[in-house]
C-alpha positions in Angstrom: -67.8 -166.3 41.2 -67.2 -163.5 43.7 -63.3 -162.8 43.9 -61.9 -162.0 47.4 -58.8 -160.5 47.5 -56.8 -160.2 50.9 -53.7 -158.6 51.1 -51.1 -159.6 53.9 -50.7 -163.5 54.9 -50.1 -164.1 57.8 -52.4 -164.4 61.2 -55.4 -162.4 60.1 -55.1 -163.0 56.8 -55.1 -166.5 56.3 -57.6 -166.6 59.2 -59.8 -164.6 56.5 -59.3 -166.3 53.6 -59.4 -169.7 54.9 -62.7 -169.1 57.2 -64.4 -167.6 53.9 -63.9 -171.0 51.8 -65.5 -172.5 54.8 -68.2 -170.5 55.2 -68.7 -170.1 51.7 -69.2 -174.0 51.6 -71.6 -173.9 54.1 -73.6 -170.7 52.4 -74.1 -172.2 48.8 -71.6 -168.9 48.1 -68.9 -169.1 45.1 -65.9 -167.6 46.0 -62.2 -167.5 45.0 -59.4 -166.1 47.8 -56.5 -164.5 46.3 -53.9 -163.3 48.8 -50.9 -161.8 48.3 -47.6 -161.5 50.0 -45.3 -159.3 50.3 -42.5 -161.2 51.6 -41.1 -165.0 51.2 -42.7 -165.5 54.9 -46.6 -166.9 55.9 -48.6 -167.8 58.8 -45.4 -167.7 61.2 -45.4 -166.9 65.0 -43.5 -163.5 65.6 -44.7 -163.9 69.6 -42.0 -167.0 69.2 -38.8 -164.9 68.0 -37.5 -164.1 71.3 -37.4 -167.5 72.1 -36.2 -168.6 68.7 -33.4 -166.2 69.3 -32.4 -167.9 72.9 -32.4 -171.1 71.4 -35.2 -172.6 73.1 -36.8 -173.4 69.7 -34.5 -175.5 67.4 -35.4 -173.7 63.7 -37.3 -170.7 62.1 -39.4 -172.9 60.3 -40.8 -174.2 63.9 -42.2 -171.2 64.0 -44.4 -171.7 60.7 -48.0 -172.7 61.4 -48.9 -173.4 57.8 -46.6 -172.8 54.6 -47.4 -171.6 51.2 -47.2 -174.9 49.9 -50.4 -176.0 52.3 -52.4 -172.8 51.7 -52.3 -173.2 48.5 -53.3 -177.2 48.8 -56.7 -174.9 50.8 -57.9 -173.5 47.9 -55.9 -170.3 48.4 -54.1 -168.2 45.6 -51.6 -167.4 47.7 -48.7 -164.8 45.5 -45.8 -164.7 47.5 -43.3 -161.5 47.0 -45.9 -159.5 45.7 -46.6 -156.1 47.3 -49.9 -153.8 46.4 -48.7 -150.3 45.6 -52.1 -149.1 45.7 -56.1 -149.1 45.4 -58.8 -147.8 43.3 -62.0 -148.2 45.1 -64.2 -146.9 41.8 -62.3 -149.7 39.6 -62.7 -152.5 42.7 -59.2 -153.0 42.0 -55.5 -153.1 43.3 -51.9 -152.4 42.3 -49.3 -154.7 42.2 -45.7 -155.2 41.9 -44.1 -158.8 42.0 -40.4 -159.6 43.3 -39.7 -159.7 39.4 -40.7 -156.2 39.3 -43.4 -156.7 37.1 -46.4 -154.5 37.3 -50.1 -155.5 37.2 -53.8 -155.3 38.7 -55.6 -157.8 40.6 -59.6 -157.2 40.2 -61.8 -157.6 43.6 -65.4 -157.7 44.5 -64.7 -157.8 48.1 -61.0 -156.5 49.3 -59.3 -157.5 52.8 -56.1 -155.8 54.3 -54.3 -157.1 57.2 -51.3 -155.4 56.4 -49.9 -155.8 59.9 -47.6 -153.4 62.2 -44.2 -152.6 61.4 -41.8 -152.2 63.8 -40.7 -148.4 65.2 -37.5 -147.8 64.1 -35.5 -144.1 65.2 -33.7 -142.1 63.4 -30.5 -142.5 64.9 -30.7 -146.4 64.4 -29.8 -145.6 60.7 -27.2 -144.1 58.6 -26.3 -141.6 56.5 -28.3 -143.6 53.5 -31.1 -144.2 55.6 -30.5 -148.0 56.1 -29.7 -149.7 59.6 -26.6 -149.5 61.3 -25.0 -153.2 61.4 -25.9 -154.7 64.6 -29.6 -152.9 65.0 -32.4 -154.5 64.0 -35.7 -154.5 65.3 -37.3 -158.5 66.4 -40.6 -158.1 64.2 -40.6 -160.5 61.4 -39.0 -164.0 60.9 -36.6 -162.2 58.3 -35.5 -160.0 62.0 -35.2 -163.7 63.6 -32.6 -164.9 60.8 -30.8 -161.6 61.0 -30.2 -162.0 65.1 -29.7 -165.8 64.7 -26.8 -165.2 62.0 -25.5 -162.3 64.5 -25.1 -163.3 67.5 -23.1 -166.4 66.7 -20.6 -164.0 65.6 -21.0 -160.7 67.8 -19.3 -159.9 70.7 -21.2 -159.8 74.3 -22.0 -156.6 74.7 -26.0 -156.4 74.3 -28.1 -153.3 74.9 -32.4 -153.8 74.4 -34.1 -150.5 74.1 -37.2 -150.3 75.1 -39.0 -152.2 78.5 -42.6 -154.0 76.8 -43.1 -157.5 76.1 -40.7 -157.9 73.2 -38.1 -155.8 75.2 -38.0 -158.2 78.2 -38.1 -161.5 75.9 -35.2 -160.4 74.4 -33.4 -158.9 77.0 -34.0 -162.8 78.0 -32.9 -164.1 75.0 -29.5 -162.3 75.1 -29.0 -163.0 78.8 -29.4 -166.9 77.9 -27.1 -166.5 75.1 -24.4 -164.7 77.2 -24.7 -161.4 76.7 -24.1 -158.8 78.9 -27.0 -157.4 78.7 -28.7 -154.0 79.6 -32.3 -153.1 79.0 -32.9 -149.2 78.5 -36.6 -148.1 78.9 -38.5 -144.3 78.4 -40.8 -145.1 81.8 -40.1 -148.4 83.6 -40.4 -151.8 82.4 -43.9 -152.9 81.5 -45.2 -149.9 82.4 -48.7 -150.7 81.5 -48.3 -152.4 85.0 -48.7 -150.3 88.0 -45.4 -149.4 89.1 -45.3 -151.1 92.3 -45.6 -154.5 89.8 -42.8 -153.6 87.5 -40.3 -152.7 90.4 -40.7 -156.5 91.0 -40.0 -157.4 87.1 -36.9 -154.8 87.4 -35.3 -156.6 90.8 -36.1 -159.8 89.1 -34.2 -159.1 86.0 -31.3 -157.4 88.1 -31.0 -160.5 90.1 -30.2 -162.4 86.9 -27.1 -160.0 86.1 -29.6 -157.6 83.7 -28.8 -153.9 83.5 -31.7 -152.0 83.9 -32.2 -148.2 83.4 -35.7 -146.7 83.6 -36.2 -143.2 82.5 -33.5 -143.4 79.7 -34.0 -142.4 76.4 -31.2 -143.4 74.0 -30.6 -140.5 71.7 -27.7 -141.6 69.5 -25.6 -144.6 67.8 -21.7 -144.7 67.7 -20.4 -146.8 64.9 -17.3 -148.1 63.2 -16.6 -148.9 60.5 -20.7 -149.2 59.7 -20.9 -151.7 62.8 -23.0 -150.3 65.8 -20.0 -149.4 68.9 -22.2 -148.0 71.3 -25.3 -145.9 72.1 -25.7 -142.2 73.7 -28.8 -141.5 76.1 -29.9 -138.2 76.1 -28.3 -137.5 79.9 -25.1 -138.2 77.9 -24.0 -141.5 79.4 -22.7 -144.3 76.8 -23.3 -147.4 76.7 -21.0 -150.1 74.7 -22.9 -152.1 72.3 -22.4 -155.1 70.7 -25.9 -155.7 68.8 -29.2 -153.2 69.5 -32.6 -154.8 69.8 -35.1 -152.4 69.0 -37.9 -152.8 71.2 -40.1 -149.8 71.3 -43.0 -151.1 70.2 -44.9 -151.1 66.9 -47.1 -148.6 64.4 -50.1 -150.0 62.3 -49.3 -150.4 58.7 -52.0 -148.5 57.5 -50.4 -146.1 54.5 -52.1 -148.2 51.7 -55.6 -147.7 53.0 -55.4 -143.9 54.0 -54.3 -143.0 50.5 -57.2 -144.5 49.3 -59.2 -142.4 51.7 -60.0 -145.2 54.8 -61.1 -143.4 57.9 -57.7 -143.9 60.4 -58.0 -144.1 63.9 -56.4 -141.6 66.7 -53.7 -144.5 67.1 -53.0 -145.0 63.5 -54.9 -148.2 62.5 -58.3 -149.2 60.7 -61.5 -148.5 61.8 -63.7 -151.4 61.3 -66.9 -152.6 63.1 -67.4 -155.7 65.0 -67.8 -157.8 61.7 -64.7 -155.8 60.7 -65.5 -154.2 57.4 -64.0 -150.7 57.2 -65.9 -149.4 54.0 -68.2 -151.0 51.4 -66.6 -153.8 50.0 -63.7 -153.3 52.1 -62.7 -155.4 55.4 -59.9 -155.0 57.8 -58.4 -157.3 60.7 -54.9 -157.8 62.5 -52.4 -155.5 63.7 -53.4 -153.1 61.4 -56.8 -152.4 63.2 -57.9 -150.5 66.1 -60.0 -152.5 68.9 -62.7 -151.9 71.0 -61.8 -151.7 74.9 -64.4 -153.6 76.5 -63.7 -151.6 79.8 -63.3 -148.6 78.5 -65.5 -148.4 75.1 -62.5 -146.8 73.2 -60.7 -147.7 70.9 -57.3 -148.9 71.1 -54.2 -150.4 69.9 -53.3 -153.6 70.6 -51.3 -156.0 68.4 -51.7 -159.4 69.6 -51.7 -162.8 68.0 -55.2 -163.6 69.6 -56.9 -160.7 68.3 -55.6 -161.2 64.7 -57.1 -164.5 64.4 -60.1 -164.0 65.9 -60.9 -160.8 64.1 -59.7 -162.8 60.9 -62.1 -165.7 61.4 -65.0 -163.3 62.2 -64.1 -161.2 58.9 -64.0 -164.8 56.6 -67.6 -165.7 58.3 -69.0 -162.9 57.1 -66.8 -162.5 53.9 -68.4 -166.2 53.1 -71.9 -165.5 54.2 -72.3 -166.4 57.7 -73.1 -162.2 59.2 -74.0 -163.5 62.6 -70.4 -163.9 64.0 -69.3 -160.2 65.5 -66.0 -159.4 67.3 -66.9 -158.8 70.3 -63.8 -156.4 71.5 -60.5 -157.1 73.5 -59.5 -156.8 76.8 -55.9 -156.3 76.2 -54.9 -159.8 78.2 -51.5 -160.4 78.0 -48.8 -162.1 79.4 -44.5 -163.3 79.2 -42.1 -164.2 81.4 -38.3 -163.3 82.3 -36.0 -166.5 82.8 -32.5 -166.5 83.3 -30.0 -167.5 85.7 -32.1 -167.1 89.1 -34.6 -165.4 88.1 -38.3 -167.2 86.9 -41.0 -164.5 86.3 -44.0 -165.0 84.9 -45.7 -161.8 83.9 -49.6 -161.0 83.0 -52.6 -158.4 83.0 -56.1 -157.7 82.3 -58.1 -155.0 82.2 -57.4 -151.5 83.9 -54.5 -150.7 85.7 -55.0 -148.0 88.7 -54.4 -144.8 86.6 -56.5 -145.8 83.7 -59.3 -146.6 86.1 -59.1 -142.8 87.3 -58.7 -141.3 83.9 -61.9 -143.2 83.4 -63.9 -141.9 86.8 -63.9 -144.7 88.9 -63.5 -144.4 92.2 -61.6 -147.4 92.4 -59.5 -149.8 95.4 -55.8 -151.5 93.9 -55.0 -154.1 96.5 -52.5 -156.1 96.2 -51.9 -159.7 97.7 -49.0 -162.3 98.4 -49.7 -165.7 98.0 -48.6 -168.8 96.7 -49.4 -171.3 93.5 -49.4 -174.5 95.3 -50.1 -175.3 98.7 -46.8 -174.5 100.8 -46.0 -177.6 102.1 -45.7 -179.1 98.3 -42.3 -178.4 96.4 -44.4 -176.8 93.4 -45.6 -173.7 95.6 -44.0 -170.3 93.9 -44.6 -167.5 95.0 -47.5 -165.2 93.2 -48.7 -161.5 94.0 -51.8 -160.5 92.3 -52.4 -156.9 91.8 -56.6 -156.3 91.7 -58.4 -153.3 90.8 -62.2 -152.9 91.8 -64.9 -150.0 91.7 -65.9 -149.3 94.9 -69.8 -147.9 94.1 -70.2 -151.4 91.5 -68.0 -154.0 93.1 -67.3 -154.6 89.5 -63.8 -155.8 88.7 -61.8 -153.5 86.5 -58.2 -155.5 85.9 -55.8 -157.5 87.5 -51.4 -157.7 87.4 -49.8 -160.7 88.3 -46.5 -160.9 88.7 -45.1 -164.5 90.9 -43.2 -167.5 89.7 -43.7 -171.0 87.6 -47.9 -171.6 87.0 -48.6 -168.2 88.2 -49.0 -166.0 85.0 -51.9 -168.4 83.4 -54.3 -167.4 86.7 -54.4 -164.0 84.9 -57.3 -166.0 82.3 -59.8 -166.4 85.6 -59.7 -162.7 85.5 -60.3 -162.1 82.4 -63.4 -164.6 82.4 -64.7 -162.6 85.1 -63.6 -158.9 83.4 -66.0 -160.4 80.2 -68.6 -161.4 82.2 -69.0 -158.4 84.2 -68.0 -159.8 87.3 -67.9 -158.2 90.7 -65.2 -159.1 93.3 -68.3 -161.2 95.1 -68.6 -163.1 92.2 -65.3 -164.2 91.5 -64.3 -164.8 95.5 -67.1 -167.3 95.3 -66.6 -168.9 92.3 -65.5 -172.4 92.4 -62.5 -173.4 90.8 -60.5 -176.1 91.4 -57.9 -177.1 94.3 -55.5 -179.7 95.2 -52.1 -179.1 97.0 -49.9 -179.6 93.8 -52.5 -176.7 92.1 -53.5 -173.9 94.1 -53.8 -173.1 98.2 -57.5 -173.6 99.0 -58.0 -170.2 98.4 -57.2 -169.8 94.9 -54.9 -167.0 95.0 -56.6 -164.8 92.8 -60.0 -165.7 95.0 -58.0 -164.2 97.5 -57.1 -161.2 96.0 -60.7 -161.1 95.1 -61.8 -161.8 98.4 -59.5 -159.1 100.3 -60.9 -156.5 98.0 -64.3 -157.1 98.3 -63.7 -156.9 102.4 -62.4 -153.3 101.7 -65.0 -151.7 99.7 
């Protein structure tokens, strides 16, 4: 019996393990899946903490797609509280250490790591001993979740978010629905993987709801008393009181484990597998822990989402149980979140390029950007919606797309990214036909539109 041994359990992970019984089923291959843990936490939704924190979802274990308990009922070893200190590649085997602090090694034939991202934490968000100040704490992990739930029933209302991506502006909404005063503090701008003309709407939306934000801040202290977090010092010298601290600032492939046993690392810190996503011989990689293909660009690049982890999990298990045709075929770097609170409904999304990436890359390239509406106007579901649509001008090809508007609007950003994986000009997707009725969509989709405009301009 072949032993597969994957370490880390949650998205790509169990995506792996899981997918390789299946496949091995199918294959006529004999296989056993040990995975191990490191914490007391699997198959959980991080992208739901912010929302978990606000209150919108009633309990952490809502968040919990599959527990030990079921994996196990699988077929899956699963050994929770067990963390691998380290790999011998000549001895095909691994180093663990339990949550009893007991010491052992776990033999493999084939080894998987989807060790994740862990959270960028600063120097001055600790003290003296190294360990966080009380009332900082990054919004990574569901053990981050229980540690802002048990806080903020008890803090005051003084909330600063540091750092403007995704997880910043969730939980800048999060505090703001919790009543927080709330002030979001960002390097650049907020989202600025959006142009800028796109994020100015985000910041006015998020001021409109009572949201303190400051773009082109860099926090470059913590004040504390008595060990609890008082404040926080920018680096123009301005203070601002604190309450709690989210740390926001993004997130660093967990990768340590692999590069001390001499796995090729990436420019951006993660694993370097191919498209079935094994690393080395004998050796696999998927999740947050990996660099990704840019379809657009044919770089690689980091980007930590829940739908790559589980696709480049499954693909890894198919081939892990026999099944090599199934490749993954690289990302796009779709995203998309909202801001809600008080006023102010945003929902935010992107595809593809945004106009200085499109230069950096030689295209000589036209960034439009049109108004419209979700629903025909005369029908009380009509939000407004601007799509932001970038295009070569020598290919017609489409090279990404912003949207930025309110309720229904964010989800349009998906008839982009069909079109961005197909290789779609602007010709292409004005004509395609998608569907209309007044509670929908105008009659010109309003990403047709946008499409529409911009081929009438190049």
């Amino acid at each position: 019996m072949e032993r597969i041994v994957v370490v880390g359990a949650d998205a790509a992970g169990m995506s792996a393990a899981h997918q390789a019984l299946r496949t091995a089923e199918v294959t006529g291959r004999s296989v056993e899946v040990i995975a191990l843990e490191q914490t007391s936490d699997t198959s959980y939704s991080a992208c739901g903490i912010p929302y978990l924190v606000a209150g919108l979802v009633d309990s952490d274990t809502d968040l919990v797609a599959r527990s030990a308990a079921q994996h196990r009922e699988l077929g899956v070893d699963l050994r929770m509280g067990t963390t691998v200190t380290g790999i011998d590649r000549d001895r095909k085997v691994v180093s663990v250490t339990s949550e009893f602090d007991e010491s052992s090694e776990v033999a493999y034939d084939q080894l998987v790591l989807c060790t994740g991202a862990s959270a960028m934490v600063p120097d001055w968000a600790r003290d003296a001993d190294g360990t966080l100040i009380d009332g900082v704490n990054p919004a990574k992990t569901l053990e981050d979740a229980r540690y802002w739930l048990d806080l903020i029933a008890g803090s005051g209302r003084r909330g600063v978010v540091v750092g403007g991506g995704y997880i910043g502006v969730e939980m800048a909404e999060a505090l703001a629905e919790r009543g927080f005063q709330t002030t979001l503090a960002t390097r650049t701008r907020v989202m600025s993987k959006l142009d800028p003309e796109m994020s100015d709407r985000i910041e006015e939306g998020m001021r409109a709801a009572g949201v303190t934000v400051l773009t082109d801040t860099v926090v470059a202290s913590a004040n504390a008393e008595g060990g609890r977090i008082r404040s926080v010092t920018t680096v123009s010298g301005d203070t601002i009181e604190a309450d709690v601290v989210v740390l926001a600032l993004g997130v660093r492939p967990s990768t340590s484990l692999g590069a001390e046993a001499g796995l090729p690392i990436g420019v951006h810190g993660g694993y370097l597998p191919d498209d079935h996503q094994r690393v080395a011989d004998d050796i696999w990689a998927a999740g947050d822990c990996c660099e990704s293909l840019d379809r657009m660009t044919g770089e690689r690049i980091f980007a930590p989402l829940g739908t790559h982890a589980n696709k480049q999990g499954r693909v890894c298990g198919f081939n892990l149980g026999g099944d090599e045709s199934k490749r993954f075929a690289g990302v796009l770097a779709t995203a998309i979140t909202r801001f809600s609170s008080g006023p102010t409904y945003l929902e935010i999304a992107r595809t593809g390029m945004n106009t200085e990436v499109a230069a950096r890359f030689g295209h000589d390239a036209l960034t439009l950007i049109t108004q419209s509406d979700t629903a025909s106007g005369y029908m009380a579901e009509a939000t407004p919606i601007t799509v932001l649509l970038t295009a070569d001008k020598l290919t017609r090809r489409i090279l990404g797309a912003q949207i930025v508007g309110g309720a229904q609007s964010g989800k349009r950003i998906d008839t982009v990214a069909a079109a961005l994986w197909g290789e779609m000009t602007v010709d292409d997707l004005a004509e395609m036909d998608l569907a209309y009725a007044p509670p929908f969509a105008t009659v010109w989709e309003a990403v047709q539109l946008a499409s529409r405009r911009v081929s009438e301009r190049i």
